[in-house]
Structure formats: structure tokens, C-alpha cells
VEXDRENFI-67802 format. One record per residue (C-alpha): residue in three letters; x, y, z. Coordinates in steps of 0.001 Angstrom, whole numbers, plus 500000, padded with zeros to 6 digits. Layout:
alaXYZ ...
# end
This chain:
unk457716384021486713 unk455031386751487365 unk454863389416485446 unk455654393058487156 unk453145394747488963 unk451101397417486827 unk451396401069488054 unk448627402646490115 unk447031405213488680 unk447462408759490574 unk444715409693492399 unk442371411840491266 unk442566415315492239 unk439516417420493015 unk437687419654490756 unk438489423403490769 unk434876424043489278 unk432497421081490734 unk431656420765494457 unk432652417227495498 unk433492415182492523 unk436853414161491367 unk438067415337488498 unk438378412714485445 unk435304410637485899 unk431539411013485852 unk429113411424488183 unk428290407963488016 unk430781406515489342 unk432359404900485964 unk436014405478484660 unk436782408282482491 unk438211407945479384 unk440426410454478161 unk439153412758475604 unk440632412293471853 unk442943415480470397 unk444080416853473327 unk445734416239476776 unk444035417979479623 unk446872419618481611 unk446647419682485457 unk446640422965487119 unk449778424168488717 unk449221425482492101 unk450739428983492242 unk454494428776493739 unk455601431316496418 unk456853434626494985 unk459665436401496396 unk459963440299496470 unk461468441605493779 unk463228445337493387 unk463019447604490288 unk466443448280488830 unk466893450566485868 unk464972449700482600 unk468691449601480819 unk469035446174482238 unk466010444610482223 unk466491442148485022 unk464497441846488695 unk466334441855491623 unk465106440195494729 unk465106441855498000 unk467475439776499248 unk470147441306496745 unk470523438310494532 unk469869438559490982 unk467257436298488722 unk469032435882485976 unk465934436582484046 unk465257439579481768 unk461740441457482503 unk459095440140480437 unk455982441634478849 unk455053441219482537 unk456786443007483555 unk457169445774480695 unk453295446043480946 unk452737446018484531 unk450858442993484743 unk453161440971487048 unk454344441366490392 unk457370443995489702 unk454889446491488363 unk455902449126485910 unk459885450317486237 unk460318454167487469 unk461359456292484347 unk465049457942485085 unk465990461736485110 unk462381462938485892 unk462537465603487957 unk459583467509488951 unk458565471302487871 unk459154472693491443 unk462666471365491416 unk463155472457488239 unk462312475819489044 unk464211476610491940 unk467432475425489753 unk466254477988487656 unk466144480215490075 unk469528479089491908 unk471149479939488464 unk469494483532487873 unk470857484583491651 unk474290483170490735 unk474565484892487276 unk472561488090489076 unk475777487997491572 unk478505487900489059 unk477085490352487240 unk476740492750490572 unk480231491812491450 unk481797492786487980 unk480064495984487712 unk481032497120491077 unk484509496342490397 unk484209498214486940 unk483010500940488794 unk485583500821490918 unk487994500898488891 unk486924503791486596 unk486631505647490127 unk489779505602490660 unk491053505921487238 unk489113508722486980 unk490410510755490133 unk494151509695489209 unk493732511424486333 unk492220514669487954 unk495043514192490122 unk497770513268487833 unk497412514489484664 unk494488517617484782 unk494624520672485328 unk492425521209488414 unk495817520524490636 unk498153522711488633 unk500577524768490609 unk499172528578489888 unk502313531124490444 unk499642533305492381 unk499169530600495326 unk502921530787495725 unk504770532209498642 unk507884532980499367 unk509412533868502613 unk512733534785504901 unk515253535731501720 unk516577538206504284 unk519108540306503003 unk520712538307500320 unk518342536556498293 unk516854538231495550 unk512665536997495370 unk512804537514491745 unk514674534710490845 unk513263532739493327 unk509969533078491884 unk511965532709488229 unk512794528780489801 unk509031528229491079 unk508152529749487865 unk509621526647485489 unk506969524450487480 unk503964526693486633 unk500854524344485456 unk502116520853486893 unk499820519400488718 unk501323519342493110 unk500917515225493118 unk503467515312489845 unk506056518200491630 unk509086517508492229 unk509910519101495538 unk513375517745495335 unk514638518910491955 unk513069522319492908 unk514854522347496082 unk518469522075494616 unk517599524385491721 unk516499527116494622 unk519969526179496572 unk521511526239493778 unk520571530685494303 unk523089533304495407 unk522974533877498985 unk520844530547499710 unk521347528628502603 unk518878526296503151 unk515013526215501736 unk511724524029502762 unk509191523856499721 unk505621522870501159 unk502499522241499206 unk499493524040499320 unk496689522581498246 unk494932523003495999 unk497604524267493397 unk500158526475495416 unk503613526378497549 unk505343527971500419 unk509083528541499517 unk510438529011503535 unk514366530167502567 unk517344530341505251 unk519473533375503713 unk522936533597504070 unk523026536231506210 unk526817538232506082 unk528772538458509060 unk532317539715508022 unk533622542079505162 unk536975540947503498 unk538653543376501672 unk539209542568497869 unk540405544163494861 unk536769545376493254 unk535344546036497212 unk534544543856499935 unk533536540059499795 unk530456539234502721 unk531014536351504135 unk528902534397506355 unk529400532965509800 unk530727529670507705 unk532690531654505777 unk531025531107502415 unk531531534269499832 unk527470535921499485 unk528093538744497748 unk530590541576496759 unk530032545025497835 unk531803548113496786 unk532040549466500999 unk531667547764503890 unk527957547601504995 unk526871549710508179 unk527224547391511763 unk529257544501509542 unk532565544157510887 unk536032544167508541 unk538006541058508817 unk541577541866507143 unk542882538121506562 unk543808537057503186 unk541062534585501235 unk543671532716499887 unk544299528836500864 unk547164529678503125 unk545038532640504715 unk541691529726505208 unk543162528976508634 unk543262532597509925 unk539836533189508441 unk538268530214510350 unk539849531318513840 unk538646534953513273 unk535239533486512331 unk535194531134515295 unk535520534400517749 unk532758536283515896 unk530142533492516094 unk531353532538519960 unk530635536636520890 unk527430537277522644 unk525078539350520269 unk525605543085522275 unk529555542066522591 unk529314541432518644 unk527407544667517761 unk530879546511519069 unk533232545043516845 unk534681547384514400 unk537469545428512401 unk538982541659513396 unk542558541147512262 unk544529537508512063 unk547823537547510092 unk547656534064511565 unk545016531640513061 unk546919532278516373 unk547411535820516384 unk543692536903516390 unk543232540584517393 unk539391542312517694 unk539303546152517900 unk536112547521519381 unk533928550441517966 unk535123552339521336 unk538733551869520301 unk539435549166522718 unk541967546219521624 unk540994542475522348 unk543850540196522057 unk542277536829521298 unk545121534415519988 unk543796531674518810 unk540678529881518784 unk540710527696521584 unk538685528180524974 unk536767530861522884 unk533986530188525464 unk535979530726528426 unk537783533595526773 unk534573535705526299 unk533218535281530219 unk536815536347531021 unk536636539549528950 unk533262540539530007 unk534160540253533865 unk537593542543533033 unk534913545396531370 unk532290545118533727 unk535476546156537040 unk535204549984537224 unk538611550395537861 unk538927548968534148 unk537282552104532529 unk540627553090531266 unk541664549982529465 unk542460549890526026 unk544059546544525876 unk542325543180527118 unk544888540472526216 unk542405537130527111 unk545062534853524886 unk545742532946528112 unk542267533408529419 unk543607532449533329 unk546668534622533049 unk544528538120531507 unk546768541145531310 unk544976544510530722 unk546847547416529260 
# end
């Protein structure tokens, strides 16, 4: 049996540093022999690299291009630049003309805010400050000498008017109460109705609606003036000059009789009023006017008071009625003169 065949040796490979000649044996042609200590080791032929990425220096690996990891921390090679990553980018580094235009982003911000709260503080002392000129100061203050006072007529006494305005002296017109001081002027002898106004700065205009008397009722200490409602203004001791006399009683059970003969007075034109002398009304349908000229009106009562006065001013106005002294108008289309 033969014996296996011996291995060939590998061939040669070419010298990186001679010319021509194989590496391992002489020039001269005769085999090498290998050298004692040490193994020569063959050079590797440099393998294809792949491109590699740069990830952050936290995890030390290379990444390929291709998205798939080595698996391999970065070596000194890598720390030190020497191999084909090259030297990792440092994080957070952000230049000096970045930096400062955040700098400067942040001064215009906290330069806004700060414009922004001092307007509003300004603002609001503003307007804290005029509420209190108008409020509280006394630059408003209602001065008695701005006041005025106006149509009291014949009734209403000024003076106490002006006593009223006069509990309000000082406060400023925003604070007034125009209400309160409106029923505490009503609240007056012979007061109808009143307007208060302000005048600014600091004064009023008091406009009054009097209660001007129409009537005279005779009473034990005089005569009570009424007006053309029929509310008591004042007592006099005569009858005033022009003011007719109404003799009805100002009782409850008289109130009826009152209204009718107050009805006719306020229906009369104003020249046909001016000649009343005296208006009597036992009842509220038994009215009866006598004139300044001595002529008697018999009214009745106080229905068709309209038609009833154009019915007595045609009878006056005939000439053949000159001698009349008795209009009876209670049936206003059945007039009998007298």
C-alpha cells in the first residue's frame, strides 16, 4: 500500500520590497529555510471598507451607511482619529453668533414684558387717580353758589329749597344723589314736580313745577288754595285777588262735588276762567258758576264739559242775549237762558 501523497507546498508569493523574486528563497535559486525564533507572517491584503457614520460618543459604536450596526465599540482608532471614522463631533456646541442672538431674543422678550407691565401700571394709576378726583376730592364738590333754582311760582318758598340743596353742599356731582334730592324737594309745600340737572363742574339747576292755586275753599282759620287737582297748597286768611271761591265742603262726602266743580274750572278757556267769581256744588251734579258780571251758569254735572263750554260761549256771543243772567247748559242740546 502506498503511502499518501505529501502536500504541495503553497506557492510562493511575490515580494512587497524586491523587484522580481519570490519571497522565501534566495536569489540563487535554492530553497529557503525558515528562519529560527520566529514565524514570518504573510501580509494581509487590505479588505474593502464600508462607510461608516458618526453616532454620539455616549455609545461608542460605528454605524454603516447602510443603517446596520457593527457591533463593535470605537477603538483608539477611532478615539484618535487615525482610522477611517475620523474624530466624533462633540454635542451641544453651539457657536458664539447663535449664542448671541439667543441672548438677544431673551433681552427683547424680557424688554417687552417689562414695557407691557409698566404701561398697564400706568394705566391703572391713571385711572385710579382721576376716580379719585372724581369720586372722592374736592375739585367736583357741589358749591351752593353754582346752584340755581327756578319756576317756584307762587307757592314755593326758595329758601327752603336752597335749605334741601344745601344738605348736599361739598359732595362731589359723580357721588349726588339726584334721586334722594328729588323726593326730599317734593317732599316741599306747594311742590309739584322738580328736575335736578348737573352743572359741571360743581353746581345744579333745581327746574320746580309749583302748585299753582286755582280755587279758594272756605275753612274755619281762612281759605284753603287748592290746585287744579285739588291738592290743599296753602291756607290764606282772604281769598286771593282773580282766584275764584269754590263753596263745597272738603270733607269725604263733599270729594265728589269738589272734583266736578274742579273738572269745569280746568275745562274753561283761560278769558272764560278769568270771569269766574265763586263756583258752588252742594252736589257733583248740581254745579252752579256765577260770573264776575253777575251772570249765573248752570253746569250740572261734569259730563260733556267740552261740549258744554262751546254751547255757552255761542249763547253770550247772540246780541239778543245781552240781557241774560241765567245760562242753564246742564243739557248742553236743550240750553235754556233766563
Amino acid at each position: 500500500m502506498r503511502p499518501p501523497p505529501r502536500p504541495r507546498p503553497a506557492a510562493p508569493r511575490p515580494s512587497r520590497s524586491g523587484g522580481g523574486e519570490r519571497a522565501g528563497r534566495p536569489q540563487n535559486g535554492t530553497p529557503a529555510r525558515p528562519a529560527t525564533g520566529a514565524t514570518r507572517r504573510a501580509p494581509v491584503e487590505d479588505a474593502p471598507t464600508r462607510p461608516v457614520r458618526r453616532v454620539p460618543a455616549a455609545t461608542g459604536e460605528l454605524v454603516p451607511s447602510n443603517g446596520a450596526r457593527t457591533g463593535r465599540p470605537a477603538g483608539r482608532g477611532a478615539a484618535s482619529g487615525r482610522g477611517p471614522a475620523g474624530p466624533a463631533a462633540p454635542v451641544g456646541v453651539v457657536s458664539h453668533g447663535m449664542a448671541a442672538r439667543l441672548a438677544e431674543r431673551d433681552a427683547m422678550r424680557r424688554h417687552r414684558i417689562r414695557t407691557r407691565v409698566l404701561a398697564w401700571t400706568g394705566g391703572l394709576l391713571v385711572v385710579a387717580g382721576l376716580a379719585w378726583v372724581a369720586f372722592f376730592s374736592s375739585v367736583l364738590g357741589l358749591d351752593l353758589e353754582d346752584v340755581t333754582i327756578a319756576g317756584e311760582g307762587t307757592v314755593v318758598d326758595p329758601a327752603q329749597v336752597e335749605a334741601v340743596v344745601a344738605e348736599s353742599a361739598g359732595v362731589p356731582l359723580p357721588r349726588l344723589d339726584t334721586v334722594a334730592l328729588r323726593e326730599r324737594v317734593l317732599d316741599l309745600n306747594g311742590v309739584r314736580d322738580v328736575e335736578i340737572r348737573r352743572v359741571w363742574p360743581s353746581g345744579l339747576a333745581v327746574l320746580l313745577e309749583s302748585r299753582e292755586p286755582v280755587v279758594a275753599v272756605p275753612v274755619d282759620d281762612g281759605f284753603a288754595l287748592l290746585d287744579a287737582e285739588g291738592v290743599h297748597v296753602r291756607t290764606d286768611p282772604a281769598v286771593p285777588e282773580g282766584l275764584p271761591e269754590i263753596d263745597a265742603p272738603l270733607d269725604e262726602q263733599g270729594a265728589r262735588a269738589l272734583d266736578a266743580a274742579l273738572v269745569l274750572l280746568n275745562t274753561l278757556p283761560p278769558d272764560l276762567h278769568a270771569q269766574v267769581a265763586e263756583v258752588s256744588a252742594p252736589t257733583r251734579d248740581a254745579v252752579r258758576m256765577t260770573l264776575r258780571d253777575g251772570v249765573v251758569v248752570e253746569w250740572g254735572s261734569s259730563e260733556e264739559a267740552a261740549l258744554k263750554v262751546r254751547v255757552l260761549q255761542t249763547l253770550r256771543a247772540v246780541p239778543e242775549n245781552a240781557g241774560v243772567t241765567v245760562y242753564d247748559v246742564s243739557a248742553p242740546t236743550m240750553p235754556v237762558t233766563r
